[in-house]
C-alpha positions as CSV (number, residue, x, y, z in Angstrom):
1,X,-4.6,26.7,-6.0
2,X,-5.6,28.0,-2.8
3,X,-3.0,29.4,0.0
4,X,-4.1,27.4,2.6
5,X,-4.6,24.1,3.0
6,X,-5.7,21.2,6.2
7,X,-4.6,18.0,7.3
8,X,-5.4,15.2,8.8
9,X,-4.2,11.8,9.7
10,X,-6.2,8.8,10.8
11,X,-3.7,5.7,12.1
12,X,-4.8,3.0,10.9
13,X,-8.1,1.9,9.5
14,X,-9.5,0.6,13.2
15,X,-9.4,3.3,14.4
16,X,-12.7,5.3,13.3
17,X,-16.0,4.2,12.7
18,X,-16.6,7.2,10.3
19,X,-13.8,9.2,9.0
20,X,-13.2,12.7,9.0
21,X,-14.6,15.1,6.4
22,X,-12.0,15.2,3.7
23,X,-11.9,16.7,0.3
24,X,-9.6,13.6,-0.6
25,X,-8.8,10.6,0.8
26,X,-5.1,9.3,0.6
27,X,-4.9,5.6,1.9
28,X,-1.4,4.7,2.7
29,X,0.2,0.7,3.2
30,X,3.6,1.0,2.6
31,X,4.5,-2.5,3.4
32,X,3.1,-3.4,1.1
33,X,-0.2,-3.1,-0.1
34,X,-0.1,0.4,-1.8
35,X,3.5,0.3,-3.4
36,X,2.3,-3.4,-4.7
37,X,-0.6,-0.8,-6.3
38,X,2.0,1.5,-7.3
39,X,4.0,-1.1,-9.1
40,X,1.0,-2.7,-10.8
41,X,0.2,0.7,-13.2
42,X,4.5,1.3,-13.0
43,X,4.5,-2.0,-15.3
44,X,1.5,-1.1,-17.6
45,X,-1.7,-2.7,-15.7
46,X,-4.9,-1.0,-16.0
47,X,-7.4,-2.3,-13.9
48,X,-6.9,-3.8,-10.1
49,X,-9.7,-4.8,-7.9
50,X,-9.4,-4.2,-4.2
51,X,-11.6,-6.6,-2.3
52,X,-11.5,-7.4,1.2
53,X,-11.2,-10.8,1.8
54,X,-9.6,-14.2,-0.3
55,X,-12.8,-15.6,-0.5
56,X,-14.3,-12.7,-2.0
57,X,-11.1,-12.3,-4.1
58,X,-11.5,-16.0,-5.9
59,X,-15.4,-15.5,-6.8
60,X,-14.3,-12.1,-8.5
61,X,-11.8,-13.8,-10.4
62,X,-14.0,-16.4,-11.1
63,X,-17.1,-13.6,-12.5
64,X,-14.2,-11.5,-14.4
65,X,-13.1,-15.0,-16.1
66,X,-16.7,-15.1,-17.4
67,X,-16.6,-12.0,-18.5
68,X,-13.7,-13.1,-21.0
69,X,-10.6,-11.4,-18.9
70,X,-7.7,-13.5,-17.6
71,X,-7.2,-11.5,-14.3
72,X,-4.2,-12.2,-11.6
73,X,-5.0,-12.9,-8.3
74,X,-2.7,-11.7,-5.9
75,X,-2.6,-11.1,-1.9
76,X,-2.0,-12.2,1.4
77,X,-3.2,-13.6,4.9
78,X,-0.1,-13.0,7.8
79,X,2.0,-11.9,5.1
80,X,2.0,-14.9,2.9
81,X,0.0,-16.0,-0.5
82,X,-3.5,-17.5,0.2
83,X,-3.7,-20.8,-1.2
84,X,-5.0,-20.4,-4.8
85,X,-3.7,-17.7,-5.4
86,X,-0.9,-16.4,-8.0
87,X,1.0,-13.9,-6.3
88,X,1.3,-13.2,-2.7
89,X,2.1,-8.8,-2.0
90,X,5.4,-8.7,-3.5
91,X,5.7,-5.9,-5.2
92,X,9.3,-7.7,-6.6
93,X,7.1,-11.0,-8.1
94,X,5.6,-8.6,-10.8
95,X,7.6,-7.7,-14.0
96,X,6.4,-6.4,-17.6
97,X,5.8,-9.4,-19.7
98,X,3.7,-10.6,-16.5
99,X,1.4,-7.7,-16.8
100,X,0.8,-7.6,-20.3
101,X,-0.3,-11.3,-20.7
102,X,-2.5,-10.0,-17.4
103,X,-3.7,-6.5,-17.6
104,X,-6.9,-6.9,-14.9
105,X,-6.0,-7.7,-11.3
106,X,-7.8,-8.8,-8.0
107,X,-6.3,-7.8,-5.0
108,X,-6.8,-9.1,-0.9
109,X,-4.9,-7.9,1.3
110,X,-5.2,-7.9,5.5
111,X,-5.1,-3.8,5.3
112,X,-4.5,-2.2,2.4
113,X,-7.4,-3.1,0.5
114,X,-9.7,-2.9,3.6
115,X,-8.5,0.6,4.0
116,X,-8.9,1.7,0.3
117,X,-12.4,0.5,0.7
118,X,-13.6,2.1,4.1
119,X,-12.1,5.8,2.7
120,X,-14.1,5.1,-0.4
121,X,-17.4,4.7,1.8
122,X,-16.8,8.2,2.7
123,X,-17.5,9.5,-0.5
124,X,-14.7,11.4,-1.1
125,X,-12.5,10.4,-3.8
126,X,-9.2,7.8,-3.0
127,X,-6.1,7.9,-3.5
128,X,-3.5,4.9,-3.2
129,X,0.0,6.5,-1.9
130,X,3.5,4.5,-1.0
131,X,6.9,6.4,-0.6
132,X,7.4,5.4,-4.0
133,X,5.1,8.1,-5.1
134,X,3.6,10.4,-2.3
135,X,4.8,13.6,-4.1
136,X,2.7,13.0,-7.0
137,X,-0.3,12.1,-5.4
138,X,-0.2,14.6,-3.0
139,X,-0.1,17.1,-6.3
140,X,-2.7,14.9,-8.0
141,X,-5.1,15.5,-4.6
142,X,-4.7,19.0,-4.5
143,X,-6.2,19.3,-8.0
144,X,-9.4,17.5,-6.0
145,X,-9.5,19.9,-2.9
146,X,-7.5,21.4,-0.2
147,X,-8.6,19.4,3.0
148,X,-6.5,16.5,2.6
149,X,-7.0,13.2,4.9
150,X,-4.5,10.6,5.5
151,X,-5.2,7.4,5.8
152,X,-2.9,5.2,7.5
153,X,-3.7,1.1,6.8
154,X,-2.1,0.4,10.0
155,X,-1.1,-3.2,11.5
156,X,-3.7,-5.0,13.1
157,X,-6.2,-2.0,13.4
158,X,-3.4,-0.3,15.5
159,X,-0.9,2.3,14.3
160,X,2.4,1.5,12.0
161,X,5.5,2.9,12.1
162,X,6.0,3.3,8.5
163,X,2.2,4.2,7.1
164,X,2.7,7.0,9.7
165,X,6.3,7.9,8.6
166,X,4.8,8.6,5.1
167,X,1.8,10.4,6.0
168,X,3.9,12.7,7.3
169,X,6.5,12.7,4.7
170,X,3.5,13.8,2.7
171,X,2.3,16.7,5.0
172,X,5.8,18.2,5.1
173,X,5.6,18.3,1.0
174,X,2.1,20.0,1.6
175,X,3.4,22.4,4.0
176,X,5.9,23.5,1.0
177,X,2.5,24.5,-1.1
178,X,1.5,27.1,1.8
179,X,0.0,27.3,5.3
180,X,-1.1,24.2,6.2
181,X,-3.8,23.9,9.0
182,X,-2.9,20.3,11.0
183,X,-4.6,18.4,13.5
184,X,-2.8,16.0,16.6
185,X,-2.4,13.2,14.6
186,X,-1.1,15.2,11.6
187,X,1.9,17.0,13.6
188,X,2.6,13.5,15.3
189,X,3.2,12.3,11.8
190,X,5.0,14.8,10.6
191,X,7.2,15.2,13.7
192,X,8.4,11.3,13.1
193,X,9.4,12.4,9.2
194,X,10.9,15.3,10.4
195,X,13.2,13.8,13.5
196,X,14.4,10.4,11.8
197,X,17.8,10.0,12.3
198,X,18.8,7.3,9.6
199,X,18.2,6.9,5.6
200,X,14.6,6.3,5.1
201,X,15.7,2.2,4.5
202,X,17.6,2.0,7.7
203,X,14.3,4.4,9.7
204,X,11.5,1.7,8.2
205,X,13.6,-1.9,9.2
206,X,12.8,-1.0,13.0
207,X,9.3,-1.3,12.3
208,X,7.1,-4.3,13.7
209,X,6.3,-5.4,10.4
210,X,9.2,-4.5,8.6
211,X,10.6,-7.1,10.8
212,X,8.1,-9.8,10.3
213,X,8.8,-9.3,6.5
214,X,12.2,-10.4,6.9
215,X,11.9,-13.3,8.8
216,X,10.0,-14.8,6.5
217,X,12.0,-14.0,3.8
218,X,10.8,-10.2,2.2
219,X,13.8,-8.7,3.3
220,X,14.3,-6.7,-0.2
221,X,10.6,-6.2,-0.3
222,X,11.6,-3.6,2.2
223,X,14.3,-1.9,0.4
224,X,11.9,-1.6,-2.5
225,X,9.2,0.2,-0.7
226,X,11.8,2.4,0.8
227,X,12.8,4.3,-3.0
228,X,11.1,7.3,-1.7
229,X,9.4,9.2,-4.7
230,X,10.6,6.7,-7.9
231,X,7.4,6.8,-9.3
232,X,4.4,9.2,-10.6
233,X,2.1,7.1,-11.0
234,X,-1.3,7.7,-9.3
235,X,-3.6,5.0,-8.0
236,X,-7.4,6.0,-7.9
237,X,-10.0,4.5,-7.1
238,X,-13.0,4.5,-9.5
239,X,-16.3,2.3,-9.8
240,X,-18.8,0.9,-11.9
241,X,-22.4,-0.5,-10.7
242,X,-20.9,-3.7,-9.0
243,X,-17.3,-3.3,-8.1
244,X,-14.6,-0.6,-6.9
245,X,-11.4,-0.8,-9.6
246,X,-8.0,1.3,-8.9
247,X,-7.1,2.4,-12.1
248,X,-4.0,5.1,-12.6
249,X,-4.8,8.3,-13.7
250,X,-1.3,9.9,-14.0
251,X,2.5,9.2,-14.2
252,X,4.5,6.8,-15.1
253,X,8.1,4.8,-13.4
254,X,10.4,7.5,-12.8
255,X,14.7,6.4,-12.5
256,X,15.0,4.3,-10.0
257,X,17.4,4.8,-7.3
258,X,19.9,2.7,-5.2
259,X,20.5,-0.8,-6.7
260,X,17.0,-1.7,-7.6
261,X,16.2,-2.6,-11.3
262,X,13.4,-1.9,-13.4
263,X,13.7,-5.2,-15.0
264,X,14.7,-6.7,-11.7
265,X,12.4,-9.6,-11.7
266,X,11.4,-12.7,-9.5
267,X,9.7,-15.4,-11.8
268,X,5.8,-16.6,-10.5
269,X,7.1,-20.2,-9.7
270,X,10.0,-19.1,-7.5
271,X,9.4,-20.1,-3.6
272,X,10.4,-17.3,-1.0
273,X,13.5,-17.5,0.1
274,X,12.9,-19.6,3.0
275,X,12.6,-23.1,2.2
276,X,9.4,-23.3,4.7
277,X,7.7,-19.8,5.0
278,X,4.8,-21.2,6.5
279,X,7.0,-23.5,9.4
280,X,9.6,-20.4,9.8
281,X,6.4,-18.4,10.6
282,X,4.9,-20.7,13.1
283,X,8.5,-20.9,14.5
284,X,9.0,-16.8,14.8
285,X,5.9,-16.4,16.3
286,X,6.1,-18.8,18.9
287,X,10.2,-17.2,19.6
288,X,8.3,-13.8,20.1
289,X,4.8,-14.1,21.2
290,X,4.5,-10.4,22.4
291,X,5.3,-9.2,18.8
292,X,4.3,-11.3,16.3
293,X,1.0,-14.0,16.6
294,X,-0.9,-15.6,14.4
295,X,-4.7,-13.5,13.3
296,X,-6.8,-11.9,11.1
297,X,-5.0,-8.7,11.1
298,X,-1.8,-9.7,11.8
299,X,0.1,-8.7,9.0
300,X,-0.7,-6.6,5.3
C-alpha cells in the first residue's frame, strides 16, 4: 500500500458535468439510498439494479421477470414508494425471509441511484458507502488505487449535510493510512466530521432531509442509517452488456449497536406510520415552503 494517498469530494451529483479523475469512485446517500444498498447484501441479496427513473425501474422488472427471476422493486419519488412498486427506501422494510424468496432487486431512487450511475460513466470503478460501512469500503478502495473520489448524492443537485458528514468521516479514516493529499471540498468535509458536537444520531437529525423523513413518518429510518460502521459489506458496481448490477464483494452484518435489531423487521403490507403520508406531505410542504417543495429532486 502506498504512503501517500489523495482526496477528493464532489457535493452532490449536480454539481459537475464530468468528475474528477479518480482511481475509485465512492458514491455516498446516507439517507437512504446507499445504507438501503448496504442492507440489501447485509440480508443475503446478490444482485440489485440501480436505474434512474420508476419508469425505467418497472420495464426492468418487467425484462428480468422474462428472464425467469422474481425481482423486488423498490424506490422512491419525494421520499415515498412510486405507485407499483413493493418497497419504498426503507432500509427497515427489508428482513431475511424477504430476501431469500427475492434475491434480484431493482432500484429508483431521486439520487442515490443517479449518483451511482454518473460515477460509473467515469470509468473508474464504484463503490456504494453509508455510515453503516465507510470503514470497509474505504479499505476495499484502497486495494483499487490511492486517489480516492467522493461522491456525495446530495439533495436536490445541491449539497447535504449528512452525505458530506460521511465523506468526511471517511477521509479522516484515510488520513490514519498515511499522508493524505486533500482538495477544498475534501477539508470542508472533513472539518464538519471532525467539529460535530453531538452523537452522530443527534449531528444527522438537523439535516434538511433528515427532517423531511420524519415528518412523514421515517423517523427510525434515521437512527438506522446513523449505526456508524455495523456493517462490512461492500457494494460494487459491476455490469454486463445491457445493464449496471451492484453486487457485494466483501463483508458481511457486523453487531449491531444501540437498540436496533438484526431481525427487527417491518412487514411489506405495513403503511408508514402516518395514516396519510402522501396528505401529511402536501401539508408539510405547504407549512414550510422555503424548505421543503414538491419536485424531481426533492428528496432521495
Amino acid at each position: 500500500m502506498p504512503d501517500s494517498f489523495e482526496a477528493d469530494v464532489v457535493f452532490s451529483c449536480g454539481e459537475d458535468k464530468y468528475l474528477p479523475v479518480a482511481d475509485v469512485w465512492i458514491v455516498i446517500d446516507v439517507l437512504r439510498a446507499t445504507t438501503v444498498m448496504t442492507r440489501w447484501f447485509e440480508l443475503g441479496g446478490t444482485e440489485l439494479y440501480p436505474v434512474r427513473t420508476p419508469d425505467e425501474a418497472k420495464r426492468l422488472v418487467l425484462e428480468l421477470k422474462e428472464r425467469g427471476s422474481s425481482p423486488l422493486l423498490m424506490g422512491e419519488v419525494n421520499g415515498i414508494p412510486p405507485e407499483g412498486f413493493d418497497f419504498g427506501n426503507s432500509p427497515l422494510e427489508l428482513n431475511y425471509e424477504l430476501i431469500q424468496d427475492h434475491y434480484c432487486g431493482v432500484m429508483s431512487t431521486t439520487n442515490g441511484t443517479v449518483a451511482l450511475l454518473e460515477a460509473a460513466s467515469s470509468g473508474s470503478p464504484v463503490l456504494a458507502a453509508s455510515m453503516r460501512n465507510a470503514s470497509s469500503v474505504l479499505d476495499y478502495a484502497l486495494t483499487i488505487g490511492n486517489r480516492i473520489g467522493l461522491l456525495c448524492s446530495g439533495r436536490k443537485r445541491r449539497p447535504s449535510w449528512e452525505d458530506t458528514l460521511c465523506a468526511g468521516a471517511i477521509i479522516e479514516e484515510l488520513e490514519s493510512h498515511g499522508r493524505t493529499l486533500m482538495t477544498d471540498s475534501a477539508k470542508i468535509a472533513l472539518s464538519l466530521w471532525q467539529n460535530r458536537s453531538e452523537d452522530l444520531h443527534e449531528y444527522v437529525r438537523k439535516s434538511e432531509h433528515a427532517l423531511y423523513l420524519e415528518h412523514i413518518g421515517y423517523a427510525e429510518d434515521i437512527a438506522f442509517c446513523c449505526e456508524f460502521n455495523a456493517s462490512s459489506v461492500v457494494p460494487m458496481l459491476t455490469g454486463d452488456n445491457q445493464h449496471t448490477i451492484l453486487r457485494s464483494v466483501s463483508g458481511s452484518a457486523r453487531p449491531y449497536h444501540a437498540s436496533v435489531n438484526p431481525e427487527h423487521k417491518i412487514e411489506p403490507s405495513e403503511p408508514p406510520k402516518k395514516a396519510d403520508p402522501f396528505e401529511e406531505l402536501l401539508s408539510y410542504t405547504r407549512q414550510s415552503p422555503q424548505y421543503f417543495f414538491i419536485g424531481k429532486k426533492d428528496s432521495k
